[in-house]
C-alpha positions in Angstrom: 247.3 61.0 31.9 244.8 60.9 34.4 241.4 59.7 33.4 238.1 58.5 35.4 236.5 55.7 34.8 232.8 56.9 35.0 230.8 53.7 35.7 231.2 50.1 35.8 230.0 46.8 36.3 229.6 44.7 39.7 232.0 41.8 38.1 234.4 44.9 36.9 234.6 46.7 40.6 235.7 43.3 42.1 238.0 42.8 39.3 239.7 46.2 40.1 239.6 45.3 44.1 240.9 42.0 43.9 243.4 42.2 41.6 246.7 42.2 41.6 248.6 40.9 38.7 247.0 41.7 35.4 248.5 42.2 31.9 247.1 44.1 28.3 245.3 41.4 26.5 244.1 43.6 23.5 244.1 47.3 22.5 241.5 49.0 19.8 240.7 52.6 20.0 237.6 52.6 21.8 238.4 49.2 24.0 241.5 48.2 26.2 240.6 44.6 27.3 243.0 43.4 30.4 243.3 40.0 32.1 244.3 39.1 35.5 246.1 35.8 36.6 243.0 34.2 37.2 242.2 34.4 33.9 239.0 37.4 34.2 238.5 39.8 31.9 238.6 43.6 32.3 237.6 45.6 29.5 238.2 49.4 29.6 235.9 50.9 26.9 234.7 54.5 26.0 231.0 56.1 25.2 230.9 54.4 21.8 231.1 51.1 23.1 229.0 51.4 26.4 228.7 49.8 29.4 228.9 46.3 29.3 228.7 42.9 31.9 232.4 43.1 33.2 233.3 46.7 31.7 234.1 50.2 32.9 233.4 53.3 31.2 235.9 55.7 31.2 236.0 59.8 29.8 238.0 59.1 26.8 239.0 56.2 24.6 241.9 56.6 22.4 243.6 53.6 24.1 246.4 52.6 21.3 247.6 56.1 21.9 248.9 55.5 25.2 248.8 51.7 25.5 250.2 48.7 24.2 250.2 45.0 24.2 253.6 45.3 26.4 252.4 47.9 28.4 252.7 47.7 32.5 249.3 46.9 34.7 249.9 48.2 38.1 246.4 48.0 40.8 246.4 50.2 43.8 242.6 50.3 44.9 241.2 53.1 43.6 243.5 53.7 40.9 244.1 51.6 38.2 247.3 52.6 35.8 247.3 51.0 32.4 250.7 52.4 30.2 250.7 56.2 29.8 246.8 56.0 31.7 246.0 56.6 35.7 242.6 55.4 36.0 240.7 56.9 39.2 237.4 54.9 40.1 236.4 55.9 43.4 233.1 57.7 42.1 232.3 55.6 39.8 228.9 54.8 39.4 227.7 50.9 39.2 225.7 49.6 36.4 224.0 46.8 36.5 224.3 44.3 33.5 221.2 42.6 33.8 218.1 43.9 31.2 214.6 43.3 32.8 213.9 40.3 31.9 210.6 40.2 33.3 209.3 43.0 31.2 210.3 41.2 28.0 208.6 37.8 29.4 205.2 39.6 28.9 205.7 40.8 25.3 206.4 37.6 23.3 203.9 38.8 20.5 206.3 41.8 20.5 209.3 39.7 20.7 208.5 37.5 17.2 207.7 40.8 15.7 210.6 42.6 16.6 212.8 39.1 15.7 211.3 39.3 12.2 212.6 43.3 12.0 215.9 42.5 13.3 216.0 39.2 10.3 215.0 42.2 7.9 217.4 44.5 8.8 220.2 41.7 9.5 219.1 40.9 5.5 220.3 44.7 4.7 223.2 45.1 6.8 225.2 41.8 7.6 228.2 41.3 6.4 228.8 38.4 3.6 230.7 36.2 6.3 228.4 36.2 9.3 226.5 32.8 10.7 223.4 35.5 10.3 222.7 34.2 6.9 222.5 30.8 7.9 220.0 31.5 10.4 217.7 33.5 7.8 214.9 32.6 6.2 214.8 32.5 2.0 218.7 33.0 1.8 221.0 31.9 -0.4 222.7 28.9 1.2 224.7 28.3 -1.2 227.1 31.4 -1.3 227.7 29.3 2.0 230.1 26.5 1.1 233.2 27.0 2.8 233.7 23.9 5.4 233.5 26.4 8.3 229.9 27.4 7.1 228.6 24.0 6.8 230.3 22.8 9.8 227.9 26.1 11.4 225.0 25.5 10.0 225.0 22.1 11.1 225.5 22.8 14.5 222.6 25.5 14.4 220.5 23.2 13.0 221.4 20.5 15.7 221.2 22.8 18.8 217.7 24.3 17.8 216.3 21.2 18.0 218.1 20.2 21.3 216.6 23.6 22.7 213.3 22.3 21.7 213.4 19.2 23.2 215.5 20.5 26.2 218.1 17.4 25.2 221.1 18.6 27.5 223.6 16.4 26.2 222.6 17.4 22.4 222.7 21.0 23.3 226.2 20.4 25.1 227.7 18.6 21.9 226.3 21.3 19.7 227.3 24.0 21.8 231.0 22.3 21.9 230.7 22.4 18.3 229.9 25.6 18.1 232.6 27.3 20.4 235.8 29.1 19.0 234.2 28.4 15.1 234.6 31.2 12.7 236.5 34.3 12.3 236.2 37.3 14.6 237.9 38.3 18.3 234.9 36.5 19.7 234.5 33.8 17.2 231.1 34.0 15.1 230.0 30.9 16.4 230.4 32.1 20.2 228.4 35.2 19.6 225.9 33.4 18.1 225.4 31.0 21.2 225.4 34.4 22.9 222.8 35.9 21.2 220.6 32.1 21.8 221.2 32.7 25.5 219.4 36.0 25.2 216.4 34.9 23.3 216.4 32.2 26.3 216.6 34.7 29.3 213.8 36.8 27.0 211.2 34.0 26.7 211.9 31.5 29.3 211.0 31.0 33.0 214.3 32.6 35.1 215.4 29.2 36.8 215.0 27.7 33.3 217.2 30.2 31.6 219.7 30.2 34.0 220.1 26.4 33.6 219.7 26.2 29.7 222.2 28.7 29.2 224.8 27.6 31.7 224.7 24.0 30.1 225.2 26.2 26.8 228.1 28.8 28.2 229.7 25.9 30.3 230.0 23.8 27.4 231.8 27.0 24.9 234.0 28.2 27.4 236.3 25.8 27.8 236.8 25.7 23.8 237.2 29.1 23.6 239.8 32.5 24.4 239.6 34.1 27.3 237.8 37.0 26.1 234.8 35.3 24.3 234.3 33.2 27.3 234.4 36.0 29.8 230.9 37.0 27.3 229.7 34.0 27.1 229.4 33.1 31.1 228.3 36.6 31.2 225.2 35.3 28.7 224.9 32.2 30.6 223.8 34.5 33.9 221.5 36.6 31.9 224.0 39.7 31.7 224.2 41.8 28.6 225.7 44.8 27.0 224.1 48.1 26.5 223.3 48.3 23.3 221.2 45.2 23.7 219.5 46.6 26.6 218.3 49.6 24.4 216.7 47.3 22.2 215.0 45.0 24.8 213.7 48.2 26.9 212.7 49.3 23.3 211.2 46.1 22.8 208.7 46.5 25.5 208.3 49.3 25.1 206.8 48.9 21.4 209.1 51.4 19.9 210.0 50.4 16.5 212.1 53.7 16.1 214.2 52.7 18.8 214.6 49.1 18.3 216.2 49.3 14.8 218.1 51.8 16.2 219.5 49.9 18.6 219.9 47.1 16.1 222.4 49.4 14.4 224.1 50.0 17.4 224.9 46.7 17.8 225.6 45.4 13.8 228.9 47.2 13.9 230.6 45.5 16.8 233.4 43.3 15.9 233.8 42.2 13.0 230.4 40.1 12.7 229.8 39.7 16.0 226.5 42.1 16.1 225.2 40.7 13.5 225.9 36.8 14.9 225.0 37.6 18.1 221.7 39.1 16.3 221.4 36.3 14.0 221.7 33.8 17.2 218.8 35.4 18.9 216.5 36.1 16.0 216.3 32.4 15.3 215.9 31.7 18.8 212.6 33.7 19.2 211.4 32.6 16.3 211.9 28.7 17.4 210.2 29.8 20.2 207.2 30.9 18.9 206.3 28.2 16.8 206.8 25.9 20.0 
């Protein structure tokens, strides 16, 4: 089967050219995630999923058609072939996973707005088991008991306040604590640190973003699986997905329509992970504003 791989990321055309032993790490239907023997992440995902910081977008998804976990990897630059799939990249247009930051620096008024919108909506639509809740205002703690849950909230609470104060070594423990907890391919706790980075990259000066959220992603990684740590060093540079560049050009852009809109394009990824990730940055921006 012959397919083309439409655009991709800077991080996923050197993948492809550098390459050469890889294996499947995970098939869904929309996303074929590989991983090479240095331990980087591919991830071949259709439309539905969008371009992402170390992804290419090919014409078609229906991956567990044609692919499984045992299936061969084979790399001849520019053809990638995957199981049953020959991927052709040679037109590929590059993306670039990095939202304009800049843009969203001058809107903070817009920023705690649109937080509060995403908390309302994250109030509607999150699933019982997501961190979200314990980063909401007014809810029900208690429904939280479960040892993973406190052992979450705890570390939120903790690495807030290092954030605040900009206490490396607190935000390093708390981010350690954080990494590889809850359910979820990309754990819930990981997509929440993910989702802090942002609000970080959104709101604060470049050079201090970068650093913040290195100490943060540098800390997860390690703690991690591959996969979530391939998104979280991603985080740490400032790189994001898509869907969450829709709703930061929507954000300034004062477009209400379009930010919840994009909000519901990202709720349904993964299990909880939306709605962490979410969660993560809502609470972030909102710290932020009362600084």
């Amino acid at each position: 089967m012959d397919l083309e791989i439409l655009s991709l990321s800077p991080a996923a055309k050197a993948w492809l050219q550098e390459t050469r032993i890889a294996h499947v790490l995970h098939v869904f239907d929309p996303v074929c995630n590989l991983i090479n023997d240095e331990g980087e992440v591919l991830s071949l995902v259709d439309a539905r999923v969008g371009n992402g910081p170390f992804s290419a977008v090919v014409a078609r998804g229906g991956f567990t058609d044609w692919v499984s976990a045992h299936s061969g990897v084979l790399l001849s630059p520019p053809v990638l072939m995957v199981g049953d799939g020959i991927f052709k990249y040679f037109q590929a247009k590059l993306w670039m996973p990095q939202p304009d930051w800049t843009a969203l620096r001058e809107e903070l008024d817009g920023l705690q707005k649109a937080s509060k919108n995403v908390q309302v909506l994250l109030s509607r639509h999150a699933e019982a088991e997501s961190f979200a809740w314990l980063m909401m205002p007014d809810s029900d703690q208690a429904t939280y008991g479960n040892a993973v849950f406190e052992r979450a909230k705890q570390a939120i609470g903790e690495l807030l306040r290092a954030l605040m104060e900009e206490n490396i070594e607190a935000m390093r423990a708390a981010a350690s604590q954080l990494a590889g907890l809850g359910s979820g391919l990309t754990p819930a706790g990981d997509d929440v640190l993910v989702g802090m980075m942002h609000a970080l990259w959104a709101t604060r000066p470049e050079v201090q973003a970068l650093a913040l959220s290195l100490v943060l992603a540098e800390a997860a990684a390690p703690r991690t699986n591959s996969l979530s740590a391939a998104w979280l060093l991603a985080a740490g540079r400032g790189e994001a997905g898509e869907a969450w560049h829709e709703l930061f050009a929507a954000i300034a852009a004062k477009d209400a329509g379009a930010q919840e809109a994009a909000v519901m394009r990202i709720l349904p990824t993964g299990h909880s992970s939306g709605a962490d990730a979410l969660g993560g940055f809502a609470a972030m921006i909102q710290m932020e504003a009362q600084a």
